[in-house]
C-alpha positions as CSV (number, residue, x, y, z in Angstrom):
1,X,54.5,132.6,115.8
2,X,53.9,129.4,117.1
3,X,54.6,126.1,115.9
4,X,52.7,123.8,113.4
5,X,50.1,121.5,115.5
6,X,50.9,117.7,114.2
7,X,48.6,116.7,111.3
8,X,45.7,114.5,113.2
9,X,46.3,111.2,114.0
10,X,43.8,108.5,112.6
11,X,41.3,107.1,115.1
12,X,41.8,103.4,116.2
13,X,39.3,101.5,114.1
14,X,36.0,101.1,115.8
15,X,35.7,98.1,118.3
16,X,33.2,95.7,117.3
17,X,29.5,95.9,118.8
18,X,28.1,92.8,120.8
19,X,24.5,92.4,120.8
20,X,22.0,89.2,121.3
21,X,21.4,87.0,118.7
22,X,17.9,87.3,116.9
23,X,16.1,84.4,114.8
24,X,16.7,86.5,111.8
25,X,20.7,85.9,112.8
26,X,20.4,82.4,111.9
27,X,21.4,82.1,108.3
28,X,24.5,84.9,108.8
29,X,25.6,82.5,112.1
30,X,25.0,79.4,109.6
31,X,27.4,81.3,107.3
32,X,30.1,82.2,110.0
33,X,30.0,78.8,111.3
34,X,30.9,77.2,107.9
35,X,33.6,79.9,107.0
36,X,35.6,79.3,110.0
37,X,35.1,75.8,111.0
38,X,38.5,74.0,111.4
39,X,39.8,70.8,113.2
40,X,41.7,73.4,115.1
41,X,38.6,74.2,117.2
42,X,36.2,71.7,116.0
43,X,35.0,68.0,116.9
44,X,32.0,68.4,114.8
45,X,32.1,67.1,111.2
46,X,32.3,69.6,108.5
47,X,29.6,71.1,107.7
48,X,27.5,69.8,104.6
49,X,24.7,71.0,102.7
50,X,21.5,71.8,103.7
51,X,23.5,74.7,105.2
52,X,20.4,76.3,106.9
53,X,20.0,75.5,111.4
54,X,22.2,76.8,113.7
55,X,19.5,77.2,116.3
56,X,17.8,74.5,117.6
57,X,15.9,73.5,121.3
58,X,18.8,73.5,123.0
59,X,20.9,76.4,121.0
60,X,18.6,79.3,121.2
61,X,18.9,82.9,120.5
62,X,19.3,83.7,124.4
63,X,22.2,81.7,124.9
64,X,24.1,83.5,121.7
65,X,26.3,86.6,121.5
66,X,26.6,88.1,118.1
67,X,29.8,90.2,117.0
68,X,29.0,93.2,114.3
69,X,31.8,95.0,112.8
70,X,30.7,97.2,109.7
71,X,26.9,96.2,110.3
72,X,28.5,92.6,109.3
73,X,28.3,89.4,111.3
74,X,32.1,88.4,112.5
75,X,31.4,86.5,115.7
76,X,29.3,84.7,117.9
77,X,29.7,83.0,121.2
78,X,27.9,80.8,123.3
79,X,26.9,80.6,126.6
80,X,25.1,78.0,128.2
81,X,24.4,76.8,131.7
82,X,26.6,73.2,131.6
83,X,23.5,71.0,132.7
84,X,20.2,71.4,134.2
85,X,21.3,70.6,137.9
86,X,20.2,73.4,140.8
87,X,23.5,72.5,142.1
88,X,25.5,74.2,139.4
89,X,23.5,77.1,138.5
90,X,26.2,79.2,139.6
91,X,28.3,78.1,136.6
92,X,28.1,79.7,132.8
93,X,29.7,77.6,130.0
94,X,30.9,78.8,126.8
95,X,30.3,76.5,124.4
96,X,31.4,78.0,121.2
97,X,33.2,80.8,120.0
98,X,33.5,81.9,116.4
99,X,35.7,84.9,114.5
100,X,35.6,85.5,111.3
101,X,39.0,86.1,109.6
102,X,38.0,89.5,108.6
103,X,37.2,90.4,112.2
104,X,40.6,88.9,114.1
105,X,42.9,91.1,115.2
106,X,39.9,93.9,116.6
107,X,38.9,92.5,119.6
108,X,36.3,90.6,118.4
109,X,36.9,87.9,121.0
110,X,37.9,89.6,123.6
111,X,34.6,91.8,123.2
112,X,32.4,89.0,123.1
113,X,34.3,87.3,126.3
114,X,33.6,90.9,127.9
115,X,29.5,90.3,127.2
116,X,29.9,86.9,128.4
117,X,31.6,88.0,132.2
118,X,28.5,90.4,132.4
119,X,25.8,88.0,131.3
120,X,26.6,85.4,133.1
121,X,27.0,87.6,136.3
122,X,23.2,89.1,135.8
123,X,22.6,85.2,135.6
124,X,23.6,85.2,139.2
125,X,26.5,82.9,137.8
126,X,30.2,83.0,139.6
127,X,32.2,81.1,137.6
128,X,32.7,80.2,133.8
129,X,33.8,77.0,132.0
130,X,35.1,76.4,128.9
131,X,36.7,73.2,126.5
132,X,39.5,73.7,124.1
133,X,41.4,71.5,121.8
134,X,44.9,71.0,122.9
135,X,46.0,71.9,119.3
136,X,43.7,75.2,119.3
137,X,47.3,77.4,120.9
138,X,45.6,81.1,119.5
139,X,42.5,80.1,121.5
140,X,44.5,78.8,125.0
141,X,47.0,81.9,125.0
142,X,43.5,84.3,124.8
143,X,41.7,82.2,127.4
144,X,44.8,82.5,129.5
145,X,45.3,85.9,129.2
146,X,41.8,86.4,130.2
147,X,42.2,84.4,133.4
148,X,41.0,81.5,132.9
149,X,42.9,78.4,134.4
150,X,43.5,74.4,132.8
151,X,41.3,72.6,135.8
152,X,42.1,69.5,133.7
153,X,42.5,67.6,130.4
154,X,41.1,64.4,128.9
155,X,44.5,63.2,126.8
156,X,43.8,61.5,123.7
157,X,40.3,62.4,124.1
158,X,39.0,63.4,120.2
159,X,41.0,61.7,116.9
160,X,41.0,64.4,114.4
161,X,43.0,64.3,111.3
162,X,44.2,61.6,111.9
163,X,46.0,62.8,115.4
164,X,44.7,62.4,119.0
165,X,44.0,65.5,120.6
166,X,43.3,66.5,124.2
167,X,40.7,68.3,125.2
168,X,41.5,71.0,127.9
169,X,39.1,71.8,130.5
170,X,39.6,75.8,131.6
171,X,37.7,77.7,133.8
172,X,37.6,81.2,135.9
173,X,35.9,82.7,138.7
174,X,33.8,85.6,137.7
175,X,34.0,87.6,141.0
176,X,37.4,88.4,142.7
């Protein structure tokens, strides 16, 4: 007689999907942005009624990544070229990146890191950018695990809270 198999184990909860942002994205990114804005991550003031543009002629649907767990909205990030100079067209910068706190701890980020690296390569890019709060430590420890690098910091650069705060400048290359 052989022995009893182990009762199944329970699959890993599913990974979220990444996608490109539609126009019809806009008031569930409005919605994310206001649930998770923080002084942690933010320079921006907080945001205030009308609560209703999160794209506009220079943050367009191409540039965002949207995060879906559950069919819901958890994340977005943004990826941008820095400025409109030939000279660095190689370069992709993120310029945003949002989880919702029902979405940490699933990869959220690191999935929609994962789409960025692969965008910005079939944009011909090599290299990626980013700026982060000094304060923002969750954010820096996943950047740095990701490979990105602190190519410089502006001390005392934002007053938030009451505090000054650097802002970090990080980057990595995109091929080896």
């Amino acid at each position: 007689m052989s022995e009893p198999s182990a009762p199944p184990q329970p699959s890993a909860l599913p990974g979220p999907f990444i996608r490109r942002a539609v126009l019809d994205d806009e008031q569930a990114l409005v919605s994310l942005e206001r649930r998770t804005w923080s002084t942690l991550h933010s320079v921006q003031p907080a945001p205030e009624p009308p609560y209703d543009a999160f794209f506009t002629h220079r943050n367009r649907p191409v540039h965002v990544m949207v995060a879906e767990l559950d069919g819901r909205t958890v994340g977005f990030l943004r990826l941008v070229p820095p400025t409109q100079l030939a000279c660095n067209a190689h370069v992709r910068q993120i310029q945003g990146l949002a989880v919702d706190p029902v979405g940490r701890g699933r990869g959220v980020a690191r999935a929609l890191l994962s789409a960025a690296y692969e965008d910005a390569l079939r944009q011909g890019a090599g290299r990626i950018t980013l700026r982060v709060l000094g304060h923002n430590l969750p954010a820096r420890r996943l950047y740095e695990s990701e490979g990105f690098v602190v190519e410089g910091v502006l001390p005392g650069e934002f007053l938030l809270d009451g505090v000054y705060v650097d802002d970090v400048l990080m980057g990595r290359p995109l091929t080896g």
